[in-house]
N, C-alpha and C positions, 0 to 999 in steps of 0.2 A: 451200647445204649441200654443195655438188657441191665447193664449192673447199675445204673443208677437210681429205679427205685430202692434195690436192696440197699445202698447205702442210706439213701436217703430216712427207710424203713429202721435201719440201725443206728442212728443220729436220732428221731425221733423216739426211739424205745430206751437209748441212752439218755437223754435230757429226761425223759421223764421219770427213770431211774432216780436220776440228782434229785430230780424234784422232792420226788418221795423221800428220798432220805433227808436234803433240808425242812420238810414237816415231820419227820420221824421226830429228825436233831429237837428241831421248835419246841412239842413237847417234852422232851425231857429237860427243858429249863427250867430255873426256878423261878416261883413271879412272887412280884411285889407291887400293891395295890392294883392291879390288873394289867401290870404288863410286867415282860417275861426279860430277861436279865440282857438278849441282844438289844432290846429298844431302850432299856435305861442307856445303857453303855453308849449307843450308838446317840444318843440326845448329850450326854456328857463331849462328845465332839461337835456338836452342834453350835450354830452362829452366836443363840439366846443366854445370856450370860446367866438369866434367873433357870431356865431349863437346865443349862451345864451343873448349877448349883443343886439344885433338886434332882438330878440323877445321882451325882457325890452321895448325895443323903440316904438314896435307896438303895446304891448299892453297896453302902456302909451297911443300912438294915440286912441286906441280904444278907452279906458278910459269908462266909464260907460255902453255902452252898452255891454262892456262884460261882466258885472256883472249877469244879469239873467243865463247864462247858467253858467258860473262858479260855482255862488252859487247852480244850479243845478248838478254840477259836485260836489261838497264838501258834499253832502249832500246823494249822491251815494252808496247804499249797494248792496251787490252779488244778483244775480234774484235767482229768486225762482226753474230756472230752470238749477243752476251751481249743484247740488248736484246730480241730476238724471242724468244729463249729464254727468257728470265725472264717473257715477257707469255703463251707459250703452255705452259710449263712444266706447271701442272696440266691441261693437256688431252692431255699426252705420259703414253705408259705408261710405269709405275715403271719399267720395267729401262732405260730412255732417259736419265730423270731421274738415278740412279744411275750409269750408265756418265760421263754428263758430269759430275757433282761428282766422281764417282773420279779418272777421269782429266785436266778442266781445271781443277779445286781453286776455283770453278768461275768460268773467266775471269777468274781473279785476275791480271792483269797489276802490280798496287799492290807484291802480296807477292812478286811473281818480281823485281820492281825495286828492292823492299827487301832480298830474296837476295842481288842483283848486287852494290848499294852498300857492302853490308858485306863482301863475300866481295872485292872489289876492294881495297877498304880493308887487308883480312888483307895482302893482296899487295904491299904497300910499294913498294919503287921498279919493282916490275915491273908497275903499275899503269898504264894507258894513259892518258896526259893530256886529250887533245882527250875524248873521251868522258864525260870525269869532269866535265870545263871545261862542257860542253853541259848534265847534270846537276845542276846548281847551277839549271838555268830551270826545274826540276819546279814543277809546281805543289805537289806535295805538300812540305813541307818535311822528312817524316820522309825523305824518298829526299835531297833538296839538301842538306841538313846533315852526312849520312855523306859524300856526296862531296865537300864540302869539306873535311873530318877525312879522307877520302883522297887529297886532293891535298896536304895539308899533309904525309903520308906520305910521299909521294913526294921530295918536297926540292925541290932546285936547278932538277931539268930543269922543274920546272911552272912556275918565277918568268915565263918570257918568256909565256905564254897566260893567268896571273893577272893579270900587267900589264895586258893587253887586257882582260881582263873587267870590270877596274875601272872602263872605259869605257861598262859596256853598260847599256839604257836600262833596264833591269830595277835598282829598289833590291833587291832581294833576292839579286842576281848578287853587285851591286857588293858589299856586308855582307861575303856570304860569303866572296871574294876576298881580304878585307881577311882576316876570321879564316884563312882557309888561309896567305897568305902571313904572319901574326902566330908561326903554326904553325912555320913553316918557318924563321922570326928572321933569325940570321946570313947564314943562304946566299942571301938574298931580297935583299940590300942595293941592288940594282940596278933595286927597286921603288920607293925615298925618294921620286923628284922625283912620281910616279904617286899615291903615297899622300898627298903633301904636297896634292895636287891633290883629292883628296876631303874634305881639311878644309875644304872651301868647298860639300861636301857637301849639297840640299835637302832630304837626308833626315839624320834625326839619329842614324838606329843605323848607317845610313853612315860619317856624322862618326864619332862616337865609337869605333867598330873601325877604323876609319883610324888615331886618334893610339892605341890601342892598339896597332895593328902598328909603327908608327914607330917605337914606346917599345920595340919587341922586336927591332927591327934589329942594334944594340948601334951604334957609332960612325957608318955614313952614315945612320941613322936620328935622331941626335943631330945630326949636322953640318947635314941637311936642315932639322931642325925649326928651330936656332940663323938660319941662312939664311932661314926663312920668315919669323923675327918684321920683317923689313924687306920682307913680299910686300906688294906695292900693294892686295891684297883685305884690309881688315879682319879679316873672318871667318878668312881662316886666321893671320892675327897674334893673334884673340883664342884660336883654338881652336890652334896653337904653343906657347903659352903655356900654356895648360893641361896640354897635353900634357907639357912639359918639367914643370910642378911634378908630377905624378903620379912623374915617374922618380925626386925625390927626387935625395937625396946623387950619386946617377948620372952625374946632369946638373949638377953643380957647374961644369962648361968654361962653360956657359951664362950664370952667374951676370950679367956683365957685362952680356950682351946682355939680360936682365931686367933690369936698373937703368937702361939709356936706355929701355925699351921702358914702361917705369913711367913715363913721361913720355908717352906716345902720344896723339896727339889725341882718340882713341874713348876714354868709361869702361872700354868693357866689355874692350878690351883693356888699359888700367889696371889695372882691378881681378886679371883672370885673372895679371897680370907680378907684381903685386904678391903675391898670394897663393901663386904658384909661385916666387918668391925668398925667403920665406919657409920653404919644404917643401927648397929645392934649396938654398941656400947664406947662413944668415943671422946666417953667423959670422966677418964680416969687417967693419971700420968704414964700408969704401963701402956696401957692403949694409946693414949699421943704418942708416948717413946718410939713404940712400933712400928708406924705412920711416917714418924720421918726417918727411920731407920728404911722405910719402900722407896723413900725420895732419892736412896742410892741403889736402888733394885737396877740390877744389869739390862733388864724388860720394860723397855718403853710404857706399857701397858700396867704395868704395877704401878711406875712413876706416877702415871695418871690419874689413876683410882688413889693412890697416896692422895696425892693434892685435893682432890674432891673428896674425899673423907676429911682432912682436916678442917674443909670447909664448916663444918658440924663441931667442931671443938673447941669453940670460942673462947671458952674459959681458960685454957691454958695457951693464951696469947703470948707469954713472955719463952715459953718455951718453942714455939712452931713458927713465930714472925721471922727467926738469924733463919732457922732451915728453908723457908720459903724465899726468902732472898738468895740465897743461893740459889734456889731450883729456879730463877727467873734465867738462867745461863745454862740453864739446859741443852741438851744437843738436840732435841726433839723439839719441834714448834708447838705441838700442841699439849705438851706438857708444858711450855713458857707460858702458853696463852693460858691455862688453867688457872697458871701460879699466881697469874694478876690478877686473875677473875676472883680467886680467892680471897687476894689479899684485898681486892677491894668489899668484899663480901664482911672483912673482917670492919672495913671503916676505918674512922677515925685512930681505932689502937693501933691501927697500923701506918705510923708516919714515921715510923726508921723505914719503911720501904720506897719512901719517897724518891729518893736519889735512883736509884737501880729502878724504878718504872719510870723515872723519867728520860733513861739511859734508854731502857726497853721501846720509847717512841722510835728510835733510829733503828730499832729492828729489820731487816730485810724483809721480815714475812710481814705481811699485812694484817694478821690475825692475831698475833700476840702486838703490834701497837694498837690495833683495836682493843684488846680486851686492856693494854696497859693504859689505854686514854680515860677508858670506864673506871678504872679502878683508882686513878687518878681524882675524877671528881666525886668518887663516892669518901674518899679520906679526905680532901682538903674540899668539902664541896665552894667552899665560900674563894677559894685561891685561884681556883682555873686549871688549865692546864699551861705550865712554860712552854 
């Protein structure tokens, strides 16, 4: 019993330590029109849309000197004295309990780091990099995701310590690196060979925000990807390739380099070259050629993306309507059923396939006479179906 003042004694001599030192911190803020850089920042998270806007603006004004205390606010963990407090809390008297939620809100370290993050963020290129860079390792994701979206703020000067993060063993670093320098597009071009390097990626939101940044680079993100479909790793020739069909019409330079890559000893990068020659360029007779030259690919899955690519090549009808009749006798059903869906796609120019979709109604699977009845009345619409 005898030790329970002294605690109690050390608990109140420690909170009011904290105290002092958050009016120490207070102080050495910078202020702008008479309030001090935590109350703008803290108002910029606030409900009031015209409030959030008018902190933007002050702590634009402040610009640099808010950075010391921010970055000491981002870098904020719980005291040492949130755990003892919370366990001996209701045996402190109210005016003790009171003075520490007033004044340490209470050891919210989460909310003064989510202050930072956003309030840095307002701050665009006068935002500190290395700081922002460390940030991204929060556990919390609501604090690493602002700092990503303010490094991506910042532009140019963050490219050289994104690069390096793209290395680090944290997936949730590397992601975010990728969306920051996605952010930044053009100015980041000096990232390609880095990002090319995470298409081979073990994580797959890794991968995939990787060939998103690529796609946003605009030309050394293009030239990089074109370059990879011949990297000795599989995985980033199948995920290059992907990459390139997402950009579409963009990436039309690439064309070529999908049409030997459609050739590749892996399906899977087959299928991805195939399906991205299709979305990027499949309005030229080498590119048709290609196309139906998948329609005999040994991989169900190539077959497939074959026929849905040519769906896109209308113009060279007299070459891809004889290989789509064939492929309606596919051994796969749902590359039959593509073939009609196509051919109906294609209309009226496609009335030599008449005979062999009307064959296709007696089909066994029920999928490809569905897609052959559709395709049926979209060429003859005025005829019906026999």
């Amino acid at each position: 019993m005898k030790k329970r003042p002294l605690i109690l004694l050390a608990v109140a001599l420690g909170t009011s330590a904290v105290i002092l030192l958050v009016q120490w911190r207070s102080r050495r803020e910078a202020v702008y029109q008479g309030k001090t850089v935590s109350a703008w920042a803290r108002e910029l998270n606030g409900p009031d849309p015209l409030a959030r806007s008018n902190a933007g603006v002050a702590l634009r004004a402040i610009g640099p000197l808010a950075v010391p205390f921010l970055v000491q606010s981002l870098n904020r963990r719980d005291s040492i004295f949130k755990r003892p407090f919370r366990s001996l809390a209701p045996k402190l008297p109210i005016w003790i309990r009171r003075l520490v939620v007033q004044r340490l809100k209470p050891f919210d370290a989460l909310s003064d780091r989510l202050m930072a993050v956003h309030a840095l963020s307002a701050l665009g290129t006068n935002a500190p990099v290395v700081p922002l860079v460390k940030a991204l390792r929060d556990q919390e994701l609501i604090i690493a995701a602002p700092a990503a979206t303010a490094l991506g703020n910042i532009g140019r000067s963050a490219v050289p310590e994104l690069i390096r993060a793209l290395n680090d063993r944290d997936g949730q670093v590397r992601s975010l690196a990728c969306y920051a320098l996605s952010m930044i597009g053009r100015d980041a071009g000096d990232a390609a060979p880095a990002l090319i390097q995470r298409l081979a990626d073990k994580e797959d939101t890794v991968l995939s925000s990787a060939a998103y940044a690529l796609g946003r680079l605009g030309k050394p993100g293009l030239a990089a990807l074109i370059t990879s479909l011949k990297n000795p790793d599989e995985r980033i020739r199948a995920q290059a390739s992907r990459a390139l069909g997402n950009l579409g019409l963009l990436a039309r330079e690439a064309a070529s380099a999908l049409i030997e890559v459609a050739q590749d000893a892996v399906p899977t990068v087959r299928q991805n070259a195939v399906e991205a020659l299709g979305n990027v360029w499949p309005y030229s007779t080498e590119s048709v050629t290609a196309l139906i030259a998948a329609l005999k690919d040994e991989n169900a899955q190539v077959r497939l993306k074959a026929v849905q690519a040519l769906a896109h090549a209308g113009r060279f009808r007299e070459l891809q309507i004889p290989a789509l009749i064939e492929a309606l006798n596919d051994k796969d059903p749902q590359v039959r059923g593509a073939t009609a869906q196509t051919l109906g796609q294609i209309g009226e120019a496609a009335k030599s396939a008449v005979p062999a979709l009307s064959e296709s109604l007696k089909n066994e699977n029920e999928f490809v006479r569905a897609k052959a009845e559709e395709a049926l009345k979209k060429i003859e619409p005025e005829g019906g179906v026999n």
